[in-house]
C-alpha positions in Angstrom: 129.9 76.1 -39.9 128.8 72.9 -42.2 124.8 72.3 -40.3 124.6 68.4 -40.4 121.9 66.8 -43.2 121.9 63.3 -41.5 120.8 63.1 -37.8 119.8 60.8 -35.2 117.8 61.3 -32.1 116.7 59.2 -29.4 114.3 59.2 -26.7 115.6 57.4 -23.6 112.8 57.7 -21.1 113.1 55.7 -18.5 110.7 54.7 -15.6 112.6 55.6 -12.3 112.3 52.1 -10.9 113.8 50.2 -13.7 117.0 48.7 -12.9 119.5 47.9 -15.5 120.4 51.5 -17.1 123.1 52.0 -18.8 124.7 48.3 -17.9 125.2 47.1 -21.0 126.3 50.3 -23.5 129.1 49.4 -25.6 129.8 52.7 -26.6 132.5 51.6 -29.0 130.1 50.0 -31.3 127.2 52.0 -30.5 128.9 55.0 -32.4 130.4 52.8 -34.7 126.6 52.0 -36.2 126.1 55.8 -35.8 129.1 55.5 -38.3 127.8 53.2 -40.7 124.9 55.3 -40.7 126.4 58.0 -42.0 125.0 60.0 -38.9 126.5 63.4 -38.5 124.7 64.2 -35.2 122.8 62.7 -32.8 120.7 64.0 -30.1 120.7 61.9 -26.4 119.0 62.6 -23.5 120.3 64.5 -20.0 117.6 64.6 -18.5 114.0 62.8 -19.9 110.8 63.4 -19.4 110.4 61.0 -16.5 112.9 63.6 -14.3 115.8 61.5 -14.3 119.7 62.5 -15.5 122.2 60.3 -17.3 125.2 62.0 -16.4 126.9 62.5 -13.3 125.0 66.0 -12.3 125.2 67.8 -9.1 121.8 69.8 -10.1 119.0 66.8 -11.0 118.3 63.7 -9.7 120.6 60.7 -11.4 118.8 57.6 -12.0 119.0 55.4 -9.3 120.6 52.6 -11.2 122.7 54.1 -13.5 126.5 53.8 -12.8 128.6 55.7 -15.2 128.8 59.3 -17.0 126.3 57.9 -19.4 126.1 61.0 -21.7 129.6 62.3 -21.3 131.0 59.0 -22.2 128.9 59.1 -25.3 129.5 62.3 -25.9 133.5 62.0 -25.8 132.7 58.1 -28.1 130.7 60.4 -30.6 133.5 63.1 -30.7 136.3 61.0 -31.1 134.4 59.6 -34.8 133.4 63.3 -35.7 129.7 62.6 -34.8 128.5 65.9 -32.9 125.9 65.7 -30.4 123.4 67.6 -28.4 122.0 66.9 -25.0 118.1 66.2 -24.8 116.4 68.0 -21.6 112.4 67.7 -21.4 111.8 71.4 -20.2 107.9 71.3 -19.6 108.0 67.4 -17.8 110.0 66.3 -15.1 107.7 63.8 -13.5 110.5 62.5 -10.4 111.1 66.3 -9.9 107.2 67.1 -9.8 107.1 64.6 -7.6 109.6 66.0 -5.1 108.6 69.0 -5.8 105.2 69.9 -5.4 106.0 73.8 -5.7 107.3 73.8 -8.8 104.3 71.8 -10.8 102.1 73.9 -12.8 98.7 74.8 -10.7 95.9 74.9 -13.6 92.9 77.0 -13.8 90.3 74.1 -12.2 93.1 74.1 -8.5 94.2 71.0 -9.7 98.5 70.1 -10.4 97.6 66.5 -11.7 95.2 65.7 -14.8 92.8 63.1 -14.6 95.0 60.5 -16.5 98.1 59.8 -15.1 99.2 57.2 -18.4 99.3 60.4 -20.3 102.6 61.7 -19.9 101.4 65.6 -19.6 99.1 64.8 -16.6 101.7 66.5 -14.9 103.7 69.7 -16.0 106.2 72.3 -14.7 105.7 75.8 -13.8 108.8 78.1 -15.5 108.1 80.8 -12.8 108.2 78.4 -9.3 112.0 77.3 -8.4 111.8 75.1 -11.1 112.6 77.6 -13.6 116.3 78.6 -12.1 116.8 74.9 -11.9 116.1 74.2 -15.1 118.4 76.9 -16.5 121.5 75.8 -14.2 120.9 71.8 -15.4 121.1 72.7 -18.7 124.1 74.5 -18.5 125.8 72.4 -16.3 124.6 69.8 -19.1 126.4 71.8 -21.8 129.7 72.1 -19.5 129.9 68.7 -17.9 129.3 66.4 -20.8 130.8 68.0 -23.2 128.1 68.3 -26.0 127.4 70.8 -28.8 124.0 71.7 -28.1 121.1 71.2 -26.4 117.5 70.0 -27.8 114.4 71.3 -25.4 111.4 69.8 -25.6 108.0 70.2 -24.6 108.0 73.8 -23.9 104.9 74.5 -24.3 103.1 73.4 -20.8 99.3 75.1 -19.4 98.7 78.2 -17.8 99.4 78.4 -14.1 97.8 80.3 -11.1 100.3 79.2 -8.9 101.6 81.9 -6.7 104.5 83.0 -8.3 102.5 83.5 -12.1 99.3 85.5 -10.1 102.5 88.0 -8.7 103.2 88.3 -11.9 100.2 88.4 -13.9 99.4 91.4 -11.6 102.8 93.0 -12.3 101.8 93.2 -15.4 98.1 94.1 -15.2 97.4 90.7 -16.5 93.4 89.5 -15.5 94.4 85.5 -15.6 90.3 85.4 -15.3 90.3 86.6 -19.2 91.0 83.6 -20.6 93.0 85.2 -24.1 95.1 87.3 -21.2 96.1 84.3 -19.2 97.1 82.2 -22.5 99.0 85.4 -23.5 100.6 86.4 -21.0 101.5 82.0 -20.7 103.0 82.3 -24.1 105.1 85.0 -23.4 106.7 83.1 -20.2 107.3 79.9 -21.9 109.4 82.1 -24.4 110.8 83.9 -21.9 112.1 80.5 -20.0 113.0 79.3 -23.3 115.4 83.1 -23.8 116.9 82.3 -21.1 118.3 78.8 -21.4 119.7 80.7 -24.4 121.5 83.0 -23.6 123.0 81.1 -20.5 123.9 78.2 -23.1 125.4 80.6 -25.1 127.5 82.4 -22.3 129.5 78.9 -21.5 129.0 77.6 -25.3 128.6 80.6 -27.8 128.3 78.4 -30.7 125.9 75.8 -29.3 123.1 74.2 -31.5 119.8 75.2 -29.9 116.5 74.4 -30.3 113.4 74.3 -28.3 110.6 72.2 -29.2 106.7 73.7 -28.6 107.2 77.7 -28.9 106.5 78.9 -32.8 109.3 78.3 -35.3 109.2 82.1 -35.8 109.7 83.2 -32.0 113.1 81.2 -32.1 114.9 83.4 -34.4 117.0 84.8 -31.7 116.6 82.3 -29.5 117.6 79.0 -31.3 120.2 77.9 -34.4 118.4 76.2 -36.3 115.0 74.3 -36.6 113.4 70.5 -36.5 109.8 69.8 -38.0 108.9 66.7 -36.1 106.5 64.8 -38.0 105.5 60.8 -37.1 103.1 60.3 -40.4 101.9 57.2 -38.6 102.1 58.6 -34.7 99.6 61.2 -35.1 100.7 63.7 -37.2 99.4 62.1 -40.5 100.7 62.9 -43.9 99.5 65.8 -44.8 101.5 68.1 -41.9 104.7 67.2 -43.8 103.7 69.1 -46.9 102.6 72.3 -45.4 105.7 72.3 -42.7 108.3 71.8 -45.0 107.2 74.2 -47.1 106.9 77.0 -44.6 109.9 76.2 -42.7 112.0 76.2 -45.8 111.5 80.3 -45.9 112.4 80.7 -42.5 116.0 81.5 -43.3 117.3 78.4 -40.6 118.8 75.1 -41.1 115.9 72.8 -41.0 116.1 68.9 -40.0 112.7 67.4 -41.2 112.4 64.5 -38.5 110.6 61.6 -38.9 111.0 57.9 -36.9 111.1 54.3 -37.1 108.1 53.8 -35.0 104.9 51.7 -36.4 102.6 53.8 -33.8 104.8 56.6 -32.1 107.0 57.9 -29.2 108.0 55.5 -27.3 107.0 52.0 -29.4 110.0 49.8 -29.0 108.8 47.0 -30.5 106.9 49.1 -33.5 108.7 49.1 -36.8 107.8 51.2 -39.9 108.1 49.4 -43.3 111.6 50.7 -44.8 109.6 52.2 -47.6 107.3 54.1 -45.4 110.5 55.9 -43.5 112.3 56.2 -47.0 109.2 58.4 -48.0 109.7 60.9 -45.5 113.3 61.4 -45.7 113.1 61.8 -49.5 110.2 63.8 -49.5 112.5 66.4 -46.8 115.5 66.5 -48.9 112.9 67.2 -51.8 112.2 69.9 -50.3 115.7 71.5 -49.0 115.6 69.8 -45.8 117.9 67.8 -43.7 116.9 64.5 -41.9 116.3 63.3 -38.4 115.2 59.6 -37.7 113.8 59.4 -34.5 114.2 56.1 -32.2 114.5 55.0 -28.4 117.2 53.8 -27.0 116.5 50.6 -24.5 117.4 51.5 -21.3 120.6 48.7 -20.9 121.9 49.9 -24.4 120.9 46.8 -25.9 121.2 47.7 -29.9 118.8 47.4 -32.0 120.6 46.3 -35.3 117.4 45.7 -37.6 116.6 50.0 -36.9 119.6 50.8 -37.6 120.6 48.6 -40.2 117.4 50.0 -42.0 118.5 53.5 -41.2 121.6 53.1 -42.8 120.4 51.5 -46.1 118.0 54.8 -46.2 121.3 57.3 -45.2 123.1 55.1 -48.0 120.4 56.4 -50.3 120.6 60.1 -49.3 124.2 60.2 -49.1 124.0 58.9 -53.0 122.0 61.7 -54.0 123.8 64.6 -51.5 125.8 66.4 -54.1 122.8 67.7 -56.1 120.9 68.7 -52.8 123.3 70.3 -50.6 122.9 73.7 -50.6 120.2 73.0 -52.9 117.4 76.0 -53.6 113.4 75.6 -53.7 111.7 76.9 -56.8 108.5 78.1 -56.7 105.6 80.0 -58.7 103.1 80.6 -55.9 102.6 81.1 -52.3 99.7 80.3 -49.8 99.8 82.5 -47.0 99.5 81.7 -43.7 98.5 84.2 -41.2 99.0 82.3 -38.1 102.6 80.3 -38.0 102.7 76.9 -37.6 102.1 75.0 -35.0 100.0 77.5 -33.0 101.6 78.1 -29.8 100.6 81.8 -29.4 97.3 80.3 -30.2 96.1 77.7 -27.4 93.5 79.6 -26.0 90.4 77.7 -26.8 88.6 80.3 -28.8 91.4 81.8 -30.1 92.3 77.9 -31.4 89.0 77.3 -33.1 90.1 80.3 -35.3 93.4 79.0 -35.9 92.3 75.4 -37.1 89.7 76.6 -39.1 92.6 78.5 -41.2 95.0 76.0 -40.9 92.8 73.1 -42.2 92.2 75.2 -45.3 95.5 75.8 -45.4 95.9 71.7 -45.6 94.2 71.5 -48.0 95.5 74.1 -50.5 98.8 72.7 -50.2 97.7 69.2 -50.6 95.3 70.4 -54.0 98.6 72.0 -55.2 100.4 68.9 -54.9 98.6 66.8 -56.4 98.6 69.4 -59.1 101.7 69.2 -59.2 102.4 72.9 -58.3 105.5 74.7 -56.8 104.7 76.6 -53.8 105.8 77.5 -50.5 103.5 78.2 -47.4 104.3 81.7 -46.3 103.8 83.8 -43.0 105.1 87.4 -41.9 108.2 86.4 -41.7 109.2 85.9 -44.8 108.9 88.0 -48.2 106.0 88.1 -50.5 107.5 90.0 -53.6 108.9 86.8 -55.1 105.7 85.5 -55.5 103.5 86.2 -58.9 100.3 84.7 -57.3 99.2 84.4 -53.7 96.5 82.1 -52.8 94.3 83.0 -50.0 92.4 80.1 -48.7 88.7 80.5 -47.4 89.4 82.1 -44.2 92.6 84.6 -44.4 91.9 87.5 -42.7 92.4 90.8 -43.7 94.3 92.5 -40.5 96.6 95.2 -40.8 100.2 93.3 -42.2 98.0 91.0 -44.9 96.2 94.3 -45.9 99.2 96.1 -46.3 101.4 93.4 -48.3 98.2 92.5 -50.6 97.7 96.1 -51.9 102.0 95.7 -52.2 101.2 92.0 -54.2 98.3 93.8 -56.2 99.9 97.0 -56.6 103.1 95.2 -58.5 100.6 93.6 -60.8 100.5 90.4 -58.6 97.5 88.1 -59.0 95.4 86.3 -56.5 93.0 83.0 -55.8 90.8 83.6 -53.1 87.9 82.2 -51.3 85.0 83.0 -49.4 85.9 85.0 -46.3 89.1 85.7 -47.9 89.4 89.8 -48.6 86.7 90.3 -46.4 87.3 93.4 -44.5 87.5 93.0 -40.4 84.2 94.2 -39.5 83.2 91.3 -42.4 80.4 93.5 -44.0 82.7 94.4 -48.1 85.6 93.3 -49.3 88.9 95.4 -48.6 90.4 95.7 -52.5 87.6 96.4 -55.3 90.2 94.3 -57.6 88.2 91.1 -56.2 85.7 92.8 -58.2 82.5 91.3 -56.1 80.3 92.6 -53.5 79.9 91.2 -50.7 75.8 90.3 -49.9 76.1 88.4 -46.6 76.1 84.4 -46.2 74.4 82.4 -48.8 71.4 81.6 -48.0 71.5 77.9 -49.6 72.8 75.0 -47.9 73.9 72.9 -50.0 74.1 75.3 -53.0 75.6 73.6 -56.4 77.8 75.0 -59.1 77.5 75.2 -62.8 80.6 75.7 -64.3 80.5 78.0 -67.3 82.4 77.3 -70.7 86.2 78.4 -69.7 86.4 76.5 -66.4 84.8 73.0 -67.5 87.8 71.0 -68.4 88.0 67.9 -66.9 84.6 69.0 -65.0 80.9 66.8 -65.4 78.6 68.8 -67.1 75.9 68.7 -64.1 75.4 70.8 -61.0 78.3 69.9 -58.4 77.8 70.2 -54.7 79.2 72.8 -53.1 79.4 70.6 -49.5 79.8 73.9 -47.0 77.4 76.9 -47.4 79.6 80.3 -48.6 78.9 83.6 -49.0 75.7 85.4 -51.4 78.1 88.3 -53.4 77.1 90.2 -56.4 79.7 90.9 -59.8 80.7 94.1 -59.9 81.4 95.8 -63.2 84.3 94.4 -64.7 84.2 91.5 -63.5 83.9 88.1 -65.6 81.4 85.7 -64.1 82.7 81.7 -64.3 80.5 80.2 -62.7 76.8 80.7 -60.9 75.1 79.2 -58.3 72.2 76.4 -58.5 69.4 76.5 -55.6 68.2 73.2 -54.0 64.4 73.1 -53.6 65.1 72.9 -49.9 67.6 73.7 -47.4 69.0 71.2 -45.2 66.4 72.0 -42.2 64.2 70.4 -39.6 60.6 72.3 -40.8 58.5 70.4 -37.6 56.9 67.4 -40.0 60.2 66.4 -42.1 64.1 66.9 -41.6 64.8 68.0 -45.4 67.7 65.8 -46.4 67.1 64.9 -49.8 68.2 67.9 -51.8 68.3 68.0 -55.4 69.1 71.0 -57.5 66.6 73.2 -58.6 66.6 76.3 -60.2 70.0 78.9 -61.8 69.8 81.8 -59.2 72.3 83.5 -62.0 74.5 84.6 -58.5 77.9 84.0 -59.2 80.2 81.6 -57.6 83.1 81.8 -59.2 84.4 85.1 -60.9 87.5 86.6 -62.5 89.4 90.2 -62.8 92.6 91.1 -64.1 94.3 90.5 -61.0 92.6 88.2 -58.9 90.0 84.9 -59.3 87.5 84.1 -56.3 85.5 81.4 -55.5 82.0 82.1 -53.4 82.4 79.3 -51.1 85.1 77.8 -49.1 86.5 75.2 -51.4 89.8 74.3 -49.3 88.2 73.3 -46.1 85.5 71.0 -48.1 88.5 69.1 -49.4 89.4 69.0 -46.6 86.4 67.6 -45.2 85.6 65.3 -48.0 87.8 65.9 -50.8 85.7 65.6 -54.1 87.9 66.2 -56.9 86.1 68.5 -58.6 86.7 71.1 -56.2 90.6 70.6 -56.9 89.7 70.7 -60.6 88.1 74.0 -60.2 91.0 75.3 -58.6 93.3 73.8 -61.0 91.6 75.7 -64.1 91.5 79.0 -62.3 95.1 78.3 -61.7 95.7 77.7 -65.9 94.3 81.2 -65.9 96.4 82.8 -63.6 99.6 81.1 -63.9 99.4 79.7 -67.8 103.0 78.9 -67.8 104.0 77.1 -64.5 107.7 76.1 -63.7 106.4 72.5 -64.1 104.1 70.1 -66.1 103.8 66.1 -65.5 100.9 65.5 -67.9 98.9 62.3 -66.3 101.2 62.6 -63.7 99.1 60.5 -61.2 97.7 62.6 -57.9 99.5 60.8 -55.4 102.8 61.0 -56.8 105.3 64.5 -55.4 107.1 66.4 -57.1 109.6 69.5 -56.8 111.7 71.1 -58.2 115.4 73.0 -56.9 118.3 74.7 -58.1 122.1 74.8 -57.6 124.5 77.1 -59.5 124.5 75.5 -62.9 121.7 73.4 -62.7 118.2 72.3 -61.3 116.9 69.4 -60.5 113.6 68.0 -60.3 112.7 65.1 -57.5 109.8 62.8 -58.5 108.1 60.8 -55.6 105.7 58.1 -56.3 104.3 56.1 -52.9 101.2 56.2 -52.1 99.8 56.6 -48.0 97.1 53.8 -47.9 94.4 54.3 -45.0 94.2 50.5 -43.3 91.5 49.8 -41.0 90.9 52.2 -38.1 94.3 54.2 -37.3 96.9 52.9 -40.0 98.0 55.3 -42.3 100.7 52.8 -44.5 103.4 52.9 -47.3 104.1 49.3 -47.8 106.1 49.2 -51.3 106.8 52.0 -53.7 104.6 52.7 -56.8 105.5 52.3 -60.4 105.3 55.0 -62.6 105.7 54.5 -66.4 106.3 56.7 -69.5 106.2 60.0 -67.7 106.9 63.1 -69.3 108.2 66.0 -67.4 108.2 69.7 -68.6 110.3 72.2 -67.3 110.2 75.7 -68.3 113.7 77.0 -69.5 113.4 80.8 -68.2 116.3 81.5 -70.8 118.7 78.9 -68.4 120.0 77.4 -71.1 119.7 73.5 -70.8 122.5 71.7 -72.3 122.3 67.9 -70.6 119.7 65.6 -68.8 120.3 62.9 -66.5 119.5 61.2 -64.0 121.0 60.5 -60.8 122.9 59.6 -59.3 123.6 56.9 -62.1 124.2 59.5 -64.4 122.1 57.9 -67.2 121.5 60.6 -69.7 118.2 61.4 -70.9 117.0 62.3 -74.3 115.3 65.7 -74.2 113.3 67.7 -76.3 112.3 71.5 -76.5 108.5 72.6 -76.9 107.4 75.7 -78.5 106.7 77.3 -75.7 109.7 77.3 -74.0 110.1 74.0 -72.2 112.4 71.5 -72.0 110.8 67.6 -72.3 111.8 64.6 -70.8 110.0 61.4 -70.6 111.2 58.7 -68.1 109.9 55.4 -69.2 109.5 53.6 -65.4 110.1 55.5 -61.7 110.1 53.3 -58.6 109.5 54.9 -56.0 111.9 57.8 -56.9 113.6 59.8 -59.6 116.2 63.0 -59.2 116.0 64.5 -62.8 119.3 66.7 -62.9 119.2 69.4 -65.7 122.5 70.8 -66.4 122.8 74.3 -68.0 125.4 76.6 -70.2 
């Protein structure tokens, strides 16, 4: 079955009271712009998160003012133009139900069912255990049977741990002490999945071939569950632009159809009068189908159906522009070199306990910002968990704080073991009680925690380029470790003359380098190159470049012949590369994300690039023609000595698809 690339979903949440729903869709002409925008599917609420149905159900509670089979009618209107469409059901929120319903809200840890702020839309959540839970698995198949839709879309899954009566029964079932704050978020985890499981396989009873997908449980726990997977990601509505790069990248291995959605909003859910700048949303679309993924443009729907023609007329200049380029990405194939590994799965469901989520960020942070070093080096990579393979890989980066439990353990002595190389960092390859290092192929002892804060690093001779000859901060202290034999020293560590301390008369913050301790900071074996202190998470922090230079001449070391060179290629510009039978393609992204003033993160126009040269290594896939498209202008191209094929375009706008056809 053909997964759609082009999608469209809307929010319709609608306050209770509100009095005009539904009166004015024209559903003729509303799927007639779905049309025009080249839509393939589109997702529309049954039920939103105010509690409220659009369709005539005999389950939930139909909005008071609403006077037709909203969602069937659409449903049938979007069938009849070869549109499919799913039905939208908020799972965790159902504020008119709540509010019925007492019973079935969630009961938190404090004895309270409401939060303190009642504009935040999770002030109050349901409770998958109470009534609720039957209810909510009847209304979504009566959604699937009465309206007639392909699929269903379930969102906000995730909701807080209960004590209600009906979760302490079963808690104690199951030996559970909710008191234990990593058993009650547990055994919480395992009953959102378990609600989700059972939507699923009640769906799939009435509709075996349903889209499913449930929004808030781990990408990785849907596998069974759900069809396929969406990476929701508002740059500008919280999620910022550097979740993009790491999602897409890690969802792409996942083995699922992936829709990468993004929206029209200025701020985020629910702005109806926000508008993104058309190259802003034209980033994020690109920058999915760069990566192998389809596309989702979020919007909301006014409650009378009034249309709004400047969002979609802007939607379907940007579906114009994919739909151009669709023959050399459908079906398309990432390449990569290198993988950063990820030991907890995005987005950290089956990690919300509090402690257990100060671990968690302080991995996925680094994890940030190895994948945004990488690509702004320009690297090919994907993010990889457990659930996917590691062989492919010929170097693994493990970013400051990787632990070393029993499945990394086991595929690391499989990477090195195959001759595999590895970048590491600071607690990275430290053993779990945290007192050696698991694999003597990091060749260093481990000391304990450096004892200077700041320390600074003196690069030695082979990792200099592009580097000031002076001592460099290292921003966030790392670990003291000794060379072992072997192993090739890089780099040493420079001692202030004070730490940063309080000593009773002055609080030492001025903190100049002092003396070569001769410890190293950065060293090199055969297999694997590590770095004392934890690089990633000070870009992170602060992002000084030399820390992403140091990484990029460890990387010349251990990958001297990457799939792809863009010399003075500048840092904010993205670029991939894929494969189809026959050919591959490389897509070259050049906008830039501006911070303006307190919250804004903007694209406002797209860069100009000029003269740039792009490299890509031949791997005996014999290139015979370069164009670009979808123009088809050909390209003159020339072969280096060391088995790369060169092309230089003289001016990118915004965006280039470099297509490389082969014999």
């Amino acid at each position: 079955m053909h997964f759609p690339q082009r999608a469209l979903f809307f929010d319709f949440h609608t306050m209770p009271a509100n009095p005009d729903v539904g009166k004015n869709f024209d559903l003729e002409e509303i799927t007639s712009q779905f049309q025009k925008i080249g839509a393939e599917y589109v997702v529309f609420p049954a039920r939103c998160n105010l509690g409220t149905a659009y369709y005539y159900t005999d389950i939930g509670i139909r909005h008071a003012a609403m006077q037709r089979d909203l969602l069937t009618e659409l449903a049938d209107a979007c069938h009849r133009k070869n549109i499919r469409i799913s039905a939208y059901i908020n799972a965790g929120l159902s504020h008119e139900e709540g509010l019925r319903h007492r019973e079935w809200l969630v009961l938190r840890t404090d004895g309270k069912t409401y939060t303190e702020d009642p504009l935040n839309s999770f002030f109050r959540q349901m409770c998958y255990n109470s009534a609720y839970g039957d209810h909510l698995e009847a209304m979504a198949v009566e959604a699937v049977q009465h309206c007639g839709v392909d699929g269903l879309f379930l969102d906000c899954m995730q909701t807080a741990p209960c004590i209600g009566i009906e979760c302490l029964e079963a808690m104690e079932k199951e030996g559970v002490d909710w008191q234990d704050s990593q058993q009650l978020y547990a055994y919480n985890y395992r009953k959102i999945v378990n609600m989700a499981t059972r939507i699923s396989k009640a769906v799939r009873k009435v509709k075996p071939d349903a889209f499913l997908y449930f929004n808030g449980i781990d990408y990785e726990a849907q596998q069974e569950i759900g069809t396929y997977l969406e990476f929701e990601c508002l740059p500008t509505g919280g999620w910022g632009y550097e979740t993009l790069q790491v999602g897409a990248r890690y969802l792409r291995t996942l083995g699922k159809p992936v829709l990468n959605m993004t929206g029209r909003f200025h701020r985020s859910w629910g702005d109806f009068g926000g508008i993104r700048t058309e190259p802003s949303l034209e980033y994020d679309c690109l920058y999915g189908v760069a990566n192998a993924l389809g596309t989702t443009i979020g919007d909301h729907f006014h409650p009378r159906g009034d249309i709004n023609y400047p969002v979609m007329e802007m939607d379907a200049r940007i579906y114009a522009r994919l739909r151009k380029i669709e023959p050399w990405c459908k079906d398309a194939v990432p390449l990569t070199d290198l993988a950063v590994v990820m030991s907890k799965p995005y987005w950290g469901a089956h990690w919300r306990e509090p402690e257990a989520h100060k671990v968690y960020l302080r991995e996925w942070n680094a994890i940030c910002a190895a994948s945004r070093m990488l690509c702004e080096l320009k690297q090919q990579f994907n993010v990889v968990s457990h659930a996917s393979d590691w062989k492919q890989y010929p170097l693994l980066i493990l970013p400051d704080y990787t632990p070393m439990e029993v499945e990394n353990r086991k595929r690391i002595q499989q990477h090195l073991d195959a001759g595999g190389k590895i970048l590491a960092s600071a607690e990275s390859g430290l053993d779990s009680s945290q007192n050696a290092f698991e694999f003597k192929e990091w060749g260093v002892d481990y000391i304990g925690e450096s004892p200077y804060d700041p320390a600074f690093l003196k690069n030695g001779p082979e990792i200099s380029e592009g580097q000031p000859d002076m001592p460099i901060t290292l921003y966030d202290r790392g670990l003291q470790v000794k060379a072992a034999s072997g192993s090739k020293v890089l780099a040493e560590i420079i001692a202030p003359y004070y730490n940063q301390t309080w000593d009773g008369r002055q609080g030492n913050v001025y903190l100049p380098p002092d003396r070569n301790t001769g410890e190293p900071a950065v060293t090199l074996t055969d297999q694997v190159a590590y770095i004392a202190n934890p690089v990633f998470t000070t870009y992170y922090q602060c992002a000084p470049v030399p820390m992403r230079q140091l990484v990029a001449n460890l990387l010349k070391k251990l990958l001297p012949r990457p799939l792809l060179r863009t010399p003075n290629a500048p840092s904010f510009t993205r670029v991939t590369a894929t494969s189809q039978p026959g050919r591959r393609m490389v897509h070259f992204l050049a906008y830039l994300p501006e911070q303006r003033l307190k919250t804004c993160q903007m694209i406002e126009e797209p860069m100009i690039v000029l003269d740039q040269q792009i490299q890509l290594r031949e791997d005996e896939r014999k290139v015979k023609n370069v164009y670009l498209a979808p123009s088809g202008e050909k390209l003159p191209f020339e072969r280096t000595s060391d088995g790369y094929v060169t092309v230089t375009l003289p001016c990118i706008k915004g965006y280039a698809l470099i297509v490389f056809d082969e014999q």
